[in-house]
N, C-alpha and C positions, 0 to 999 in steps of 0.2 A: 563577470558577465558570461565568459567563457565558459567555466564553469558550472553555471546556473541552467546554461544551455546544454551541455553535456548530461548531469546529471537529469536534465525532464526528458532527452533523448531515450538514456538507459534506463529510467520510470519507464518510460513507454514499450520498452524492449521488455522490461519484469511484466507489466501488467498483458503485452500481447500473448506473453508464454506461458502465462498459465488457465489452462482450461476455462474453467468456471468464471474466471474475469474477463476470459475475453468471449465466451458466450453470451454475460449479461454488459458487456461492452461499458467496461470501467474502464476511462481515461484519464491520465492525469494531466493540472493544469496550472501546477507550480509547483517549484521544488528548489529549496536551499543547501546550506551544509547540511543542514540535521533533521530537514522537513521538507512531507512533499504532501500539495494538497490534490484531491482526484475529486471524479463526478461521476457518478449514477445515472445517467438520464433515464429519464420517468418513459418507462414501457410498459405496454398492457401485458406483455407475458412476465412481468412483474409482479402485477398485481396480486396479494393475498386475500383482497376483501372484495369479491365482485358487486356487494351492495356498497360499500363505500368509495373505492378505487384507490383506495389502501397501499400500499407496498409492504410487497411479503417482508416479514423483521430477515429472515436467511439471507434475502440481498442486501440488507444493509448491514448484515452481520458479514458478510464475504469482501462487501466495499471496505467494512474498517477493516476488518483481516490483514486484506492482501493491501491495504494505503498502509500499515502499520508498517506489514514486511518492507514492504518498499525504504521506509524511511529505517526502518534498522539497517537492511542491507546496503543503501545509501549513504548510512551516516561514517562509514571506516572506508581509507582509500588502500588499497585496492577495495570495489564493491564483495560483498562476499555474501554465496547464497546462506541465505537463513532458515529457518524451522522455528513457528510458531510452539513454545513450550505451553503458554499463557495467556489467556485475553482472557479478560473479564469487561464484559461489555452491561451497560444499565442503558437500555429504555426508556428515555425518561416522556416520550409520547411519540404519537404517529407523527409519519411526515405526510404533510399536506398532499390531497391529489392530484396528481396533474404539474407536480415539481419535480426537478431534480434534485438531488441529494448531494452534498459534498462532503469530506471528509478531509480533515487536517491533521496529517499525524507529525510529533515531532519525537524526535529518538533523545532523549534525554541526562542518558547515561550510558557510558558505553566500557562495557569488562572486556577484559581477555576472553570469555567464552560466551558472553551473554550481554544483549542488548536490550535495555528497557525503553519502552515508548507510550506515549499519552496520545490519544488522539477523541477528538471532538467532531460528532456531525450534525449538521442542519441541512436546513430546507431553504437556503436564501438570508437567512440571516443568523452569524452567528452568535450573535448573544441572545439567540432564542434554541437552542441546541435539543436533537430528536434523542441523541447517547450521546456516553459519554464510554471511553475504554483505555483502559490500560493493558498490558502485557508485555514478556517477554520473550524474546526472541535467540534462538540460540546459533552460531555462527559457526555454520561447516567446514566452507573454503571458501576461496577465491574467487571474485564472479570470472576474472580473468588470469590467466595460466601465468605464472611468472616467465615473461620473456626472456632471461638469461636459463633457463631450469629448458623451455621449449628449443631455443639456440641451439642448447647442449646438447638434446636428445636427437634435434635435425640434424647434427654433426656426425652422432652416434649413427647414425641410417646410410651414410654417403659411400 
């Protein structure tokens, strides 16, 4: 439980920091060992289709994106920042107007330098699903500085 709650903390921390998520104001609103699910809410500076009220496909290409990263960089302890190598995202229809969007990524497989993940998104229900995506993620560093490595070097300073 502890746990469950740490990692939607530091989801929150990934999704506040980077730009473009937190300008079209992606939150997340579950998150496991290996999965973290987020939401889109439905905004008119979203909009891609001013006669239908559409949502631009870019914002839900950015929601699974950055819901993807999250759960690669989530799924290895210590967290470690990631880099998008791969998504392949299918369209498989618009999301309804006037809905929010969610996405469910779960990181699946995890290498020594590379993370792979599946993620699913809908509009309210997911066995009716808008995409579908896959990709993988490739693992830089540490989200957090190894404490004995930081010790060391405060030591070195004194």
């Amino acid at each position: 439980m502890v746990m469950q709650w740490l990692r939607l903390r530091i989801a929150e921390i990934f999704f506040r920091n980077i730009p473009h998520g937190r300008h079209i104001r992606i939150r997340p609103v579950g998150a496991g060992r290996r999965h973290i699910a987020a939401r889109l809410r439905y905004q008119d500076k979203l909009i891609g289709n001013p006669d239908t009220g559409v949502l631009h496909g870019g914002a839900i290409t950015t929601l699974v994106d950055q819901t993807c990263g999250a759960a690669a960089a989530l799924s290895v302890f210590p967290p470690n920042i990631v880099a998008t190598l791969d998504l392949r995202l299918d369209h498989l229809r618009a999301a309804v107007p006037g809905r929010d969007v969610f996405a469910v990524a779960e990181a699946y497989r995890v290498a020594n330098q590379i993370i792979f993940v599946r993620c699913t998104a809908h509009d309210g229900d997911p066995d009716d699903p808008i995409a579908y995506a896959m990709g993988s993620f490739m693992r830089l560093h540490s989200l957090f500085e190894n404490p004995l490595r930081a010790l060391r070097r405060a030591l070195q300073y004194r």
